[in-house]
PyMOL commands that place a pseudoatom at each C-alpha (Angstrom):
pseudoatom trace, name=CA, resn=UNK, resi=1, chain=A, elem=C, hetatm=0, pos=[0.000, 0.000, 0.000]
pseudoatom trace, name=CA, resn=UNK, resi=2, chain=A, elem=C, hetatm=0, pos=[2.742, 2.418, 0.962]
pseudoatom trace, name=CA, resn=UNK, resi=3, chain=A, elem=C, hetatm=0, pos=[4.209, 1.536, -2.523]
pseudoatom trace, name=CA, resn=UNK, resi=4, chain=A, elem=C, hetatm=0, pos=[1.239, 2.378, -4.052]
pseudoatom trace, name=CA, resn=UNK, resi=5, chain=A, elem=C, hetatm=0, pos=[1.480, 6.076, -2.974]
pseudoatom trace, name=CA, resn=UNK, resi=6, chain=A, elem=C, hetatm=0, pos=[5.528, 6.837, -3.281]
pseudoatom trace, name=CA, resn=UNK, resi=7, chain=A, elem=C, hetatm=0, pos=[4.091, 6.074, -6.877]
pseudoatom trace, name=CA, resn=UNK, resi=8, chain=A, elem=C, hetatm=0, pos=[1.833, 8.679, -7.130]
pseudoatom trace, name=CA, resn=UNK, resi=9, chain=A, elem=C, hetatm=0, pos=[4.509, 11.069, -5.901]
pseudoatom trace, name=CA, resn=UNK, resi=10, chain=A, elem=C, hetatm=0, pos=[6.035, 12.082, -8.915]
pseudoatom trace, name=CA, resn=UNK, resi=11, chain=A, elem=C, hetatm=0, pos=[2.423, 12.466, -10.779]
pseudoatom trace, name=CA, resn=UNK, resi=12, chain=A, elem=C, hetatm=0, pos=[1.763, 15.134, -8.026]
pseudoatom trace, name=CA, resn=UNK, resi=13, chain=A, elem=C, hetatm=0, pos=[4.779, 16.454, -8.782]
pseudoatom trace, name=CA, resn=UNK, resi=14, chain=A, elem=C, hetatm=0, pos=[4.560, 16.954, -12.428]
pseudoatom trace, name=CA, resn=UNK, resi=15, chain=A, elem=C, hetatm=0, pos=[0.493, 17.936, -12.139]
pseudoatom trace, name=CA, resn=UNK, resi=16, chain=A, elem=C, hetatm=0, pos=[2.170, 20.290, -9.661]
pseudoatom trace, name=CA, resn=UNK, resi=17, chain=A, elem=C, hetatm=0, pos=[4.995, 21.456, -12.700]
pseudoatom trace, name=CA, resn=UNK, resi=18, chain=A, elem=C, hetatm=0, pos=[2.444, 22.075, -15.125]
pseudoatom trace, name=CA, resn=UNK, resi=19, chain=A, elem=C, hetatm=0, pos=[0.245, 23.983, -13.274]
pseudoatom trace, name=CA, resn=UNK, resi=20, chain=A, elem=C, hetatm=0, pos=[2.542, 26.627, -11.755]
pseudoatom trace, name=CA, resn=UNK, resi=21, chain=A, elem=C, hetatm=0, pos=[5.085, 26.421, -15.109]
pseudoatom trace, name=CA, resn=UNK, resi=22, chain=A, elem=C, hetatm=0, pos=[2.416, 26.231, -17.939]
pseudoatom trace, name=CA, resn=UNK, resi=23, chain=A, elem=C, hetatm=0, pos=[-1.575, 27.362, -16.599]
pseudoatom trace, name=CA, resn=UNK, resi=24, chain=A, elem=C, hetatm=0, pos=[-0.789, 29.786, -14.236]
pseudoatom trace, name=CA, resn=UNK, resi=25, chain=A, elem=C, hetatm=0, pos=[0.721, 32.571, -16.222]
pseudoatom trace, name=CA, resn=UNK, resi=26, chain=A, elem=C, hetatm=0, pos=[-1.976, 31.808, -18.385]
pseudoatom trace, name=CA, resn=UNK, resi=27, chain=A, elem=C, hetatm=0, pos=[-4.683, 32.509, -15.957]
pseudoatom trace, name=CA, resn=UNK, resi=28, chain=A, elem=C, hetatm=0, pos=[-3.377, 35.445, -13.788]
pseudoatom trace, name=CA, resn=UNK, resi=29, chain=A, elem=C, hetatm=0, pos=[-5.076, 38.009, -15.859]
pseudoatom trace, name=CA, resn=UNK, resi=30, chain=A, elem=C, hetatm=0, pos=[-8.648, 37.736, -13.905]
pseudoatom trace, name=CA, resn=UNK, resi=31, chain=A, elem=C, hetatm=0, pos=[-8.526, 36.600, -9.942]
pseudoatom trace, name=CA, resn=UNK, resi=32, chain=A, elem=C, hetatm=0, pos=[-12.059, 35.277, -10.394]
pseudoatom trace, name=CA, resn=UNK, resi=33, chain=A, elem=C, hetatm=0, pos=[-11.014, 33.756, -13.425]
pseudoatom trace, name=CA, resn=UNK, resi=34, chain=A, elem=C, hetatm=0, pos=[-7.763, 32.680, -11.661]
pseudoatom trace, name=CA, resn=UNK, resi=35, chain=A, elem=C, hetatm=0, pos=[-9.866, 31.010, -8.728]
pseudoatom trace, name=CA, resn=UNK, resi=36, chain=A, elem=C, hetatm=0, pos=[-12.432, 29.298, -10.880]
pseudoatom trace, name=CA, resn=UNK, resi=37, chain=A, elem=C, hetatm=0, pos=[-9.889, 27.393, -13.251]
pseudoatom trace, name=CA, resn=UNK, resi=38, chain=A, elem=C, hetatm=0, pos=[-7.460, 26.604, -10.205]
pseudoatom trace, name=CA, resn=UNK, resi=39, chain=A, elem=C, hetatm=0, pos=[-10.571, 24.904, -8.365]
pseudoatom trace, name=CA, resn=UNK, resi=40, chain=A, elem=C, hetatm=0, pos=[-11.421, 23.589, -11.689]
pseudoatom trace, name=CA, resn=UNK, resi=41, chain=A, elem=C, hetatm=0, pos=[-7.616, 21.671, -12.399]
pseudoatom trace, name=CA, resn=UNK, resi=42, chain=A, elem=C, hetatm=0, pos=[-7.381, 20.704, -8.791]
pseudoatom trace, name=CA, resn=UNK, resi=43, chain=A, elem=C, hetatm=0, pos=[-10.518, 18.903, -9.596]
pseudoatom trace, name=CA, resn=UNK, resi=44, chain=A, elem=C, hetatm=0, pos=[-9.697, 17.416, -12.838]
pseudoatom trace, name=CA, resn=UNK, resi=45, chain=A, elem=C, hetatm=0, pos=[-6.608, 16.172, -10.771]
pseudoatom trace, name=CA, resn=UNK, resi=46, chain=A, elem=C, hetatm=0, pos=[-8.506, 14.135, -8.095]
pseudoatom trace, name=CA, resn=UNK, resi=47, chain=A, elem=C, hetatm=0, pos=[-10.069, 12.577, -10.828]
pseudoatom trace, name=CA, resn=UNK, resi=48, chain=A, elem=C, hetatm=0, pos=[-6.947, 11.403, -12.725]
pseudoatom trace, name=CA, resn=UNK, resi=49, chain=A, elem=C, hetatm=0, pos=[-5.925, 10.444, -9.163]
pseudoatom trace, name=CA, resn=UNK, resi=50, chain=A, elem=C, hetatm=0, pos=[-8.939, 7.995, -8.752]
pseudoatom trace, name=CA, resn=UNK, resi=51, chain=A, elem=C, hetatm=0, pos=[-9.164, 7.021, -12.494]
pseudoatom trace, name=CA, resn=UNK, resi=52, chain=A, elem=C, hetatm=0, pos=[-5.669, 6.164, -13.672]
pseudoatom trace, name=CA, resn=UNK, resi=53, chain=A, elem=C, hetatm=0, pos=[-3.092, 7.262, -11.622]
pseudoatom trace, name=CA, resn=UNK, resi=54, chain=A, elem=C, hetatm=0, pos=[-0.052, 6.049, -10.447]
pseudoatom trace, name=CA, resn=UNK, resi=55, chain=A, elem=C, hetatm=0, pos=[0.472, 6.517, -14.325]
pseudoatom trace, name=CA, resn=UNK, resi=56, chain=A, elem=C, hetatm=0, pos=[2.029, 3.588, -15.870]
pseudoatom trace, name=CA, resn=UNK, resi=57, chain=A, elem=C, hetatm=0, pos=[2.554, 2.580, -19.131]
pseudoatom trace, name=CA, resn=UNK, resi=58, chain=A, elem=C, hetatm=0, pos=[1.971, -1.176, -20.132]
pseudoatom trace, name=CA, resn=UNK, resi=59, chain=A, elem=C, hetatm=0, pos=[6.121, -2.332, -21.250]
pseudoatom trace, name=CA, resn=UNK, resi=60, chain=A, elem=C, hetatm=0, pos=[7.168, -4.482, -23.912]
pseudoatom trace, name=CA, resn=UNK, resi=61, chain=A, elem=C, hetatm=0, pos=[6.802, -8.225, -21.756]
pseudoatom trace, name=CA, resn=UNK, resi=62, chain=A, elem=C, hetatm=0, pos=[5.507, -6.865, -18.881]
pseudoatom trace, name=CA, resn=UNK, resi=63, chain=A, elem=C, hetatm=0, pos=[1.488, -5.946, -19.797]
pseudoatom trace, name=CA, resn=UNK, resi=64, chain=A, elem=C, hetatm=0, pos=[-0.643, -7.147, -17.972]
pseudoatom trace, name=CA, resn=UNK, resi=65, chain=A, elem=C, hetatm=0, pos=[-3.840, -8.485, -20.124]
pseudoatom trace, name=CA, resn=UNK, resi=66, chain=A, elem=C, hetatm=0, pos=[-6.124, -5.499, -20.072]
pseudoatom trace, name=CA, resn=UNK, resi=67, chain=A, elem=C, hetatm=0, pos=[-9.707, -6.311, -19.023]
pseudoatom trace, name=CA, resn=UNK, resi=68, chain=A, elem=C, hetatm=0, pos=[-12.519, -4.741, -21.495]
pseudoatom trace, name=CA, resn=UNK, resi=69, chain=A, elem=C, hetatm=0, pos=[-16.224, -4.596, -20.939]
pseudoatom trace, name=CA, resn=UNK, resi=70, chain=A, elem=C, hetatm=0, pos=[-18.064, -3.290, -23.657]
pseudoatom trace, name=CA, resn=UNK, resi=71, chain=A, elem=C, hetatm=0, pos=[-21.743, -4.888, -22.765]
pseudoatom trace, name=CA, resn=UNK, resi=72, chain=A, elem=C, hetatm=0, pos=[-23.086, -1.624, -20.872]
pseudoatom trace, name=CA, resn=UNK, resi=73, chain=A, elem=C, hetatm=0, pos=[-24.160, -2.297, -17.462]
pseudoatom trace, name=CA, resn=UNK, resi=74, chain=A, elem=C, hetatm=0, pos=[-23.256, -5.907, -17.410]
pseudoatom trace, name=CA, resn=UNK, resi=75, chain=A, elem=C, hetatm=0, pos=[-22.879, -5.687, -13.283]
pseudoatom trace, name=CA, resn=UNK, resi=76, chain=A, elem=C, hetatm=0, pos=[-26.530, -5.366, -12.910]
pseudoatom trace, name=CA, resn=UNK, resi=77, chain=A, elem=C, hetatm=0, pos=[-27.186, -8.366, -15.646]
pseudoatom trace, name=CA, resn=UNK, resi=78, chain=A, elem=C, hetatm=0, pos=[-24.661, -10.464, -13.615]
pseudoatom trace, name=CA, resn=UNK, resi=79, chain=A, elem=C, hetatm=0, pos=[-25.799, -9.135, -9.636]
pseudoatom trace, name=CA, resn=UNK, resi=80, chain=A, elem=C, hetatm=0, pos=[-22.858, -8.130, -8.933]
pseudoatom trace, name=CA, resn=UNK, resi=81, chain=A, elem=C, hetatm=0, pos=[-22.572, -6.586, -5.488]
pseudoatom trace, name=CA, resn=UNK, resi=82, chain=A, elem=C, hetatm=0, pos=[-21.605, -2.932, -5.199]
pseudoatom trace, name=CA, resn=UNK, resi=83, chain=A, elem=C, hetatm=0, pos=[-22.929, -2.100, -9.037]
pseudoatom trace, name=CA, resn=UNK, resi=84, chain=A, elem=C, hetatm=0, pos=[-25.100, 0.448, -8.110]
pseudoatom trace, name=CA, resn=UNK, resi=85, chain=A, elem=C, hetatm=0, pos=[-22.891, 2.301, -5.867]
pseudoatom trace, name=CA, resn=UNK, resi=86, chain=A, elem=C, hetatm=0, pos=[-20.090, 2.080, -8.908]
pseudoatom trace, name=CA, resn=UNK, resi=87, chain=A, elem=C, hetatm=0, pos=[-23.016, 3.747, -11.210]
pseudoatom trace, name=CA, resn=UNK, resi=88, chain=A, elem=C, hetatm=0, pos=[-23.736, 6.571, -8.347]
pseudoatom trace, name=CA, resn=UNK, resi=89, chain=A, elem=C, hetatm=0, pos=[-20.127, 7.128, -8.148]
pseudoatom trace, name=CA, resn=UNK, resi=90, chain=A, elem=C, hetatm=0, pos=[-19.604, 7.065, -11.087]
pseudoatom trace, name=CA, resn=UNK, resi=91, chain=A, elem=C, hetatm=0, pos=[-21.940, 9.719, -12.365]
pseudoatom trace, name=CA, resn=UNK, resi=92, chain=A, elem=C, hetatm=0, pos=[-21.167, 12.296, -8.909]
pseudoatom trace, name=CA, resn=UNK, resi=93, chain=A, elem=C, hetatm=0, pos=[-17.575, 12.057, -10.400]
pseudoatom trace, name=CA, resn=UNK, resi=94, chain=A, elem=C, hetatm=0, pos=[-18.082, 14.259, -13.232]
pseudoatom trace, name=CA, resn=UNK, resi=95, chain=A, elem=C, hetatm=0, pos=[-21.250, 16.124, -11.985]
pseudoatom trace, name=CA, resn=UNK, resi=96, chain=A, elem=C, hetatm=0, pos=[-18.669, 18.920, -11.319]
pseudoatom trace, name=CA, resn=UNK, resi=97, chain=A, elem=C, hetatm=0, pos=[-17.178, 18.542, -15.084]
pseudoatom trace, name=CA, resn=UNK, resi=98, chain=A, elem=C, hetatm=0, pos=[-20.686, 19.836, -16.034]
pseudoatom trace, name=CA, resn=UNK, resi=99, chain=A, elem=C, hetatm=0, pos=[-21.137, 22.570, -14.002]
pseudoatom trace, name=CA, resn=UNK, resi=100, chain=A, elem=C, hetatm=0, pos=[-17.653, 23.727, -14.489]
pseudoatom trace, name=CA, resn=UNK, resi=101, chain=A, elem=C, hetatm=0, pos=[-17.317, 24.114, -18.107]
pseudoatom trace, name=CA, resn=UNK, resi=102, chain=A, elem=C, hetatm=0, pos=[-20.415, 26.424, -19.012]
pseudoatom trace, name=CA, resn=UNK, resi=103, chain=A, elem=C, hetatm=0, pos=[-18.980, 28.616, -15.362]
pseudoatom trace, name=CA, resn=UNK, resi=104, chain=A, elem=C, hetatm=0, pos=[-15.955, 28.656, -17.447]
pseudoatom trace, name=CA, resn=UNK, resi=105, chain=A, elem=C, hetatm=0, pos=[-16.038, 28.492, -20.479]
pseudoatom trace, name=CA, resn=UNK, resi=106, chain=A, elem=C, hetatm=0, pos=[-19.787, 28.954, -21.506]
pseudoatom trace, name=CA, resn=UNK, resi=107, chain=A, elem=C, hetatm=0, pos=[-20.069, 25.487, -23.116]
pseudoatom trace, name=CA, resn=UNK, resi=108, chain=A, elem=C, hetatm=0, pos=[-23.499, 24.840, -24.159]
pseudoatom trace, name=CA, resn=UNK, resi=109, chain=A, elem=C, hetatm=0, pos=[-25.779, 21.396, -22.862]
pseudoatom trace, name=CA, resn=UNK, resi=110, chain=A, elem=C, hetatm=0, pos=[-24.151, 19.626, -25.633]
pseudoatom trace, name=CA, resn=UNK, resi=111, chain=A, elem=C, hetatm=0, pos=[-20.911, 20.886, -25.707]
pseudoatom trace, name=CA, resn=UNK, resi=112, chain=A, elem=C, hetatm=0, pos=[-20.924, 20.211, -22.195]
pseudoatom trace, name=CA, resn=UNK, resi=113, chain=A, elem=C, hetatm=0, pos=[-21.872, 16.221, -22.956]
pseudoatom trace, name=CA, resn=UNK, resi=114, chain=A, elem=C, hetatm=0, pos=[-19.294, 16.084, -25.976]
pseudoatom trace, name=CA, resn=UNK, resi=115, chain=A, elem=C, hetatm=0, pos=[-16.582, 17.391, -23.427]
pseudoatom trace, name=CA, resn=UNK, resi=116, chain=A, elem=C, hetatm=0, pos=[-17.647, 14.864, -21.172]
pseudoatom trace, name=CA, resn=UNK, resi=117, chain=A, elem=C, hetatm=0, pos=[-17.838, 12.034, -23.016]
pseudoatom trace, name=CA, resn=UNK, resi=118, chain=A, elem=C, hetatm=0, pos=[-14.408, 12.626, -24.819]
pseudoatom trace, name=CA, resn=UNK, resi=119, chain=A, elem=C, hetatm=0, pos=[-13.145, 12.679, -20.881]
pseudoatom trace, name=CA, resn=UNK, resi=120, chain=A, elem=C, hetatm=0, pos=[-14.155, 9.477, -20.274]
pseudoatom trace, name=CA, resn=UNK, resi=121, chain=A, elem=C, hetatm=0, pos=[-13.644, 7.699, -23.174]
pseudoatom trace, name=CA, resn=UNK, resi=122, chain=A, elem=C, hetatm=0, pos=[-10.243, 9.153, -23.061]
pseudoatom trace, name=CA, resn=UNK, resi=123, chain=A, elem=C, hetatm=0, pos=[-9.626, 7.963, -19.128]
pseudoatom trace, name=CA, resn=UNK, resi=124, chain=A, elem=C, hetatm=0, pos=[-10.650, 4.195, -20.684]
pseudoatom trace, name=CA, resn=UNK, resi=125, chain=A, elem=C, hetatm=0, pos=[-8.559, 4.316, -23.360]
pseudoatom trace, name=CA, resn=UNK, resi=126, chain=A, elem=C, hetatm=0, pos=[-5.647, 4.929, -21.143]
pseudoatom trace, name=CA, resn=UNK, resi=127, chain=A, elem=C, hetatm=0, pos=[-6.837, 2.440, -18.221]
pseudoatom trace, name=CA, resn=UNK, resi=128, chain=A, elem=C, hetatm=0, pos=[-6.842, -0.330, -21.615]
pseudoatom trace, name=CA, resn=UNK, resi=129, chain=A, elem=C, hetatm=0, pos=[-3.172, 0.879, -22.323]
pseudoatom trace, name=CA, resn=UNK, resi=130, chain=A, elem=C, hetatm=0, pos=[-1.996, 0.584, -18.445]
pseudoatom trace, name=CA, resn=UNK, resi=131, chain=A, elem=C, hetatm=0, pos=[-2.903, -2.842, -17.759]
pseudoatom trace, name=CA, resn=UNK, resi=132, chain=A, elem=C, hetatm=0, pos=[-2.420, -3.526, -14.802]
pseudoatom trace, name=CA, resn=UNK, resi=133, chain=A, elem=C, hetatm=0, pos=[-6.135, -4.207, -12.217]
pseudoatom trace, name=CA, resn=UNK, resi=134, chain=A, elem=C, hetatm=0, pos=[-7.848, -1.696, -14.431]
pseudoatom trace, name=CA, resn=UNK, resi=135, chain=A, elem=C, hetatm=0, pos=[-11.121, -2.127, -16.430]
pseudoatom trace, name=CA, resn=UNK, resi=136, chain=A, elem=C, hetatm=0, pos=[-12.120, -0.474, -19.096]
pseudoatom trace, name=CA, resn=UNK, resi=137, chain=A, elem=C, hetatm=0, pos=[-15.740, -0.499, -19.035]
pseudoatom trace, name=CA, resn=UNK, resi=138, chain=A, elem=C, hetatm=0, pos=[-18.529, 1.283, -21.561]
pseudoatom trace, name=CA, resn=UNK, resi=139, chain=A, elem=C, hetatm=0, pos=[-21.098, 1.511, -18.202]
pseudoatom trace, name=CA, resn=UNK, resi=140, chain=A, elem=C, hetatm=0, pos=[-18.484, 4.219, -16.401]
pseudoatom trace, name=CA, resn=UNK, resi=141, chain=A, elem=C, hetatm=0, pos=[-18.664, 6.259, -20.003]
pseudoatom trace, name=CA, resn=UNK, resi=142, chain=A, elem=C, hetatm=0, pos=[-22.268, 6.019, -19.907]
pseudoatom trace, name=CA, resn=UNK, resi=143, chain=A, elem=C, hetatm=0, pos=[-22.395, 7.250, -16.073]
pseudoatom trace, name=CA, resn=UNK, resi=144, chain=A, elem=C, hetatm=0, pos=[-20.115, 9.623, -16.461]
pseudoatom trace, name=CA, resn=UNK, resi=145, chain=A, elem=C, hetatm=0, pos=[-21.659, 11.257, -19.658]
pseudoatom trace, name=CA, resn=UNK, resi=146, chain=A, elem=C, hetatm=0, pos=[-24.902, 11.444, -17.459]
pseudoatom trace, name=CA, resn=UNK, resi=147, chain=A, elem=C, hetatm=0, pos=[-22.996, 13.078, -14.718]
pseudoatom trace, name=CA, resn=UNK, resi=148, chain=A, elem=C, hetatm=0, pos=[-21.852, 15.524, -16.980]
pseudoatom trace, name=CA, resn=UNK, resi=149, chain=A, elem=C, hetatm=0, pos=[-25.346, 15.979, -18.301]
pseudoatom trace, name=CA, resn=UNK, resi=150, chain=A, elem=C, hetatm=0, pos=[-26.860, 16.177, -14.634]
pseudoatom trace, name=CA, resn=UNK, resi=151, chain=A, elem=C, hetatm=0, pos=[-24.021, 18.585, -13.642]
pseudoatom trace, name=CA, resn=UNK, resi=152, chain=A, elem=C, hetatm=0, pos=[-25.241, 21.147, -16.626]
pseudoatom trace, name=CA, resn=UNK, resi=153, chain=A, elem=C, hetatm=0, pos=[-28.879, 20.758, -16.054]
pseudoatom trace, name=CA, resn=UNK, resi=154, chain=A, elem=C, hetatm=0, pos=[-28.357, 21.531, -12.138]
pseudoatom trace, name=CA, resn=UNK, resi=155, chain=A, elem=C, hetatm=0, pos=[-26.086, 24.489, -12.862]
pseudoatom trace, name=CA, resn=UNK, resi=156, chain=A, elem=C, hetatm=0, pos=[-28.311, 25.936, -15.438]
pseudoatom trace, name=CA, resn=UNK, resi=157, chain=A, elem=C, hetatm=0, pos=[-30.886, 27.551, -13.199]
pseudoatom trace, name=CA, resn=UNK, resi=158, chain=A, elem=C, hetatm=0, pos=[-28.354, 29.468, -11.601]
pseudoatom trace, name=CA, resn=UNK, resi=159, chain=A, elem=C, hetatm=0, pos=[-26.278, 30.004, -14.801]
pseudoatom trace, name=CA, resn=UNK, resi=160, chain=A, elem=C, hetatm=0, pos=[-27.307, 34.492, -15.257]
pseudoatom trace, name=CA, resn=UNK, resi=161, chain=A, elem=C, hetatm=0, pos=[-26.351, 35.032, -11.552]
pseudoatom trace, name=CA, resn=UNK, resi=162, chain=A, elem=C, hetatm=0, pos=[-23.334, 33.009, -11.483]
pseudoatom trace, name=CA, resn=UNK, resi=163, chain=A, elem=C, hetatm=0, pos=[-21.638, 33.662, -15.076]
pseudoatom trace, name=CA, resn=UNK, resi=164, chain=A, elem=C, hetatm=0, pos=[-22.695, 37.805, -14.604]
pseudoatom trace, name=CA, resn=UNK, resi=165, chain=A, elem=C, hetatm=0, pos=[-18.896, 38.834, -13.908]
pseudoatom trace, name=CA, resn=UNK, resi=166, chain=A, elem=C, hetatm=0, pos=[-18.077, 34.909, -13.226]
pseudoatom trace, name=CA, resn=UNK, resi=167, chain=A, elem=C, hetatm=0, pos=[-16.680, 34.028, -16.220]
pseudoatom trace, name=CA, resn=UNK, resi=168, chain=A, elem=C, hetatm=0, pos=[-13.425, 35.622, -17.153]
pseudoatom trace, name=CA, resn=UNK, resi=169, chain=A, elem=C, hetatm=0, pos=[-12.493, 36.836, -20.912]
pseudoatom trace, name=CA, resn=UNK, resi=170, chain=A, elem=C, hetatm=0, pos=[-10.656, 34.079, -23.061]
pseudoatom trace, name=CA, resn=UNK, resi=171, chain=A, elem=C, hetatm=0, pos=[-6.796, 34.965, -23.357]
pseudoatom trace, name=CA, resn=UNK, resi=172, chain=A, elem=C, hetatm=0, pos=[-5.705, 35.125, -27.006]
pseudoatom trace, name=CA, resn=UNK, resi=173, chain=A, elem=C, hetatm=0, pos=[-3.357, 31.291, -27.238]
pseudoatom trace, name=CA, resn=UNK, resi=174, chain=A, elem=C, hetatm=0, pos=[0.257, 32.113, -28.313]
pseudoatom trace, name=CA, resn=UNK, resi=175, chain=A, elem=C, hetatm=0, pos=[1.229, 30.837, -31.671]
pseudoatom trace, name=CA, resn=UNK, resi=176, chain=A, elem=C, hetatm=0, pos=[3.249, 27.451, -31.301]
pseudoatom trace, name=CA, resn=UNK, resi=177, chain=A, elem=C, hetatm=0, pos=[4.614, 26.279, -27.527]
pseudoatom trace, name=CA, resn=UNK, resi=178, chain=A, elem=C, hetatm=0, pos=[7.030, 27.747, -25.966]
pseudoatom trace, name=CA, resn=UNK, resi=179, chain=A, elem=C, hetatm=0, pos=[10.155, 26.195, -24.686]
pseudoatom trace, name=CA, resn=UNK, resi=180, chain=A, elem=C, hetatm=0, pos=[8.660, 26.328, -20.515]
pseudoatom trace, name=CA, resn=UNK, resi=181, chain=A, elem=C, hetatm=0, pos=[5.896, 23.907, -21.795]
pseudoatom trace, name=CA, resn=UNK, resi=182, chain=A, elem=C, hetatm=0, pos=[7.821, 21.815, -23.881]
pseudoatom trace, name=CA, resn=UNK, resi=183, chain=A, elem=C, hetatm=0, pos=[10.637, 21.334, -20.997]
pseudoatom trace, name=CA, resn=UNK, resi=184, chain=A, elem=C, hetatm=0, pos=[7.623, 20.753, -18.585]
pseudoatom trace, name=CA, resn=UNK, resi=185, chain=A, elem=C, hetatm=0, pos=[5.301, 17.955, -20.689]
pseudoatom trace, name=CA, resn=UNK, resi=186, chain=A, elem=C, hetatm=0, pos=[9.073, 16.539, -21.448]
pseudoatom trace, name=CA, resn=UNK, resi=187, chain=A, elem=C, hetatm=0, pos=[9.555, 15.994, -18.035]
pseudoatom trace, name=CA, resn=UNK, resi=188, chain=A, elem=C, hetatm=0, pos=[6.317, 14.692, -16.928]
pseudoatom trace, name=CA, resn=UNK, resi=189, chain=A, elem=C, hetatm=0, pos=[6.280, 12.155, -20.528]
pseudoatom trace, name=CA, resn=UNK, resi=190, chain=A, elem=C, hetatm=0, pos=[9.845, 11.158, -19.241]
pseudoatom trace, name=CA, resn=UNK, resi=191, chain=A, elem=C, hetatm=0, pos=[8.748, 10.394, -15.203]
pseudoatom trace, name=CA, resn=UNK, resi=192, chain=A, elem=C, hetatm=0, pos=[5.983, 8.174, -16.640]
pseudoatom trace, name=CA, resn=UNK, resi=193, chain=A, elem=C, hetatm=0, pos=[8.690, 6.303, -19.207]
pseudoatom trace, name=CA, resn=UNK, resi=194, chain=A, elem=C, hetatm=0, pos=[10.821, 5.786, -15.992]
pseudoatom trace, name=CA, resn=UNK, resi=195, chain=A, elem=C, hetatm=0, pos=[8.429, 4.941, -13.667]
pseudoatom trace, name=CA, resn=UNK, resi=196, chain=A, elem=C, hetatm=0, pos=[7.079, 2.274, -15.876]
pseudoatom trace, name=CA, resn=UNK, resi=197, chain=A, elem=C, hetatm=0, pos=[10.309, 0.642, -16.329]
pseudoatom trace, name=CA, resn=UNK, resi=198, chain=A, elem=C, hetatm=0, pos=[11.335, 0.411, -12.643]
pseudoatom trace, name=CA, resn=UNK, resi=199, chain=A, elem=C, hetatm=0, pos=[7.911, -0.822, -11.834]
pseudoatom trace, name=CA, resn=UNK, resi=200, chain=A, elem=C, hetatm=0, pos=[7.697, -3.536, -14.816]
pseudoatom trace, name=CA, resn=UNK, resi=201, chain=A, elem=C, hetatm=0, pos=[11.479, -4.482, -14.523]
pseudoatom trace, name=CA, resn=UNK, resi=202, chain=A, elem=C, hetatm=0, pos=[12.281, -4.043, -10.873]
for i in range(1, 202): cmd.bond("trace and resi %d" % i, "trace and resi %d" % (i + 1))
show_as sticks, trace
zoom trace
């Protein structure tokens, strides 16, 4: 167990990098603005942490045999125990997501679904591609797509009192990278290259 988390230290780390080397002087312009989109990544970072981290990759030898379920809500068709608390947590995990991107960025209902869908289609891709106990299911992209959905529709009677000065005013995106961000994702891709070695190898 204590392994377990010493492996999650350098994701921190590196979610840590990128925030305060590649967002933040993004994002100073508004403190509102600032706030919002802080909460917002701090957020999206709990999720990685219960969705995929420590990151791994799956190395050549070493893969475990991914596990893929794409009959939606096979659980319930088998009684399994515990299905229907996977479902509810499934779909309070992105309920934020939903409320977060029209506060943000004004995304409309289906926007906001599209956005959450490619989320968790892309968090199942890479559970597939880390092996490991991870299953990549089409029930949590369903829940999670109706989390998103829920987390619009509940934000959207409040949406004219909350976005009136709320949401800040899109920064114009430099042309190309520059070299901070490329040093930074370079650093994270490399951690997760290492890590994945000394943990299939080692």
């Amino acid at each position: 167990m204590m392994k377990e988390y010493l492996m999650d230290i350098p994701d921190f780390i590196c979610l840590a990098l990128v925030y305060f080397a590649v967002l933040l002087p993004r994002w100073r312009g508004s403190r509102k603005g600032l706030l919002l989109r802080t909460v917002f990544y701090v957020y999206l970072c709990f999720v990685l942490y219960f969705t995929l981290m420590p990151f791994l990759l799956g190395m050549p030898g070493r893969m475990a045999s991914a596990r893929v379920n794409l009959i939606p809500f096979l659980d319930f068709l088998m009684g399994h125990g515990g299905a229907q608390k996977e479902l509810l947590l499934n779909i309070v995990m992105t309920v934020p997501f939903g409320v977060f991107l029209p506060l943000i960025y004004g995304k409309n209902f289906l926007r906001t679904v599209g956005w959450t869908l490619a989320l968790s289609v892309a968090i199942e891709i890479l559970q597939f591609f880390s092996g490991d106990y991870r299953i990549s299911d089409v029930t949590d992209v369903i829940s999670n797509t109706i989390g998103g959905a829920t987390g619009y529709l509940l934000f959207r009677p409040f949406r004219k009192a909350l976005c009136e000065d709320a949401r800040p005013a899109e920064e114009i995106a430099p042309r190309g990278m520059p070299k901070r961000d490329k040093w930074t994702w370079t650093v994270f891709a490399l951690q997760i290259l290492a890590k994945s070695f000394l943990a299939a190898y080692l």
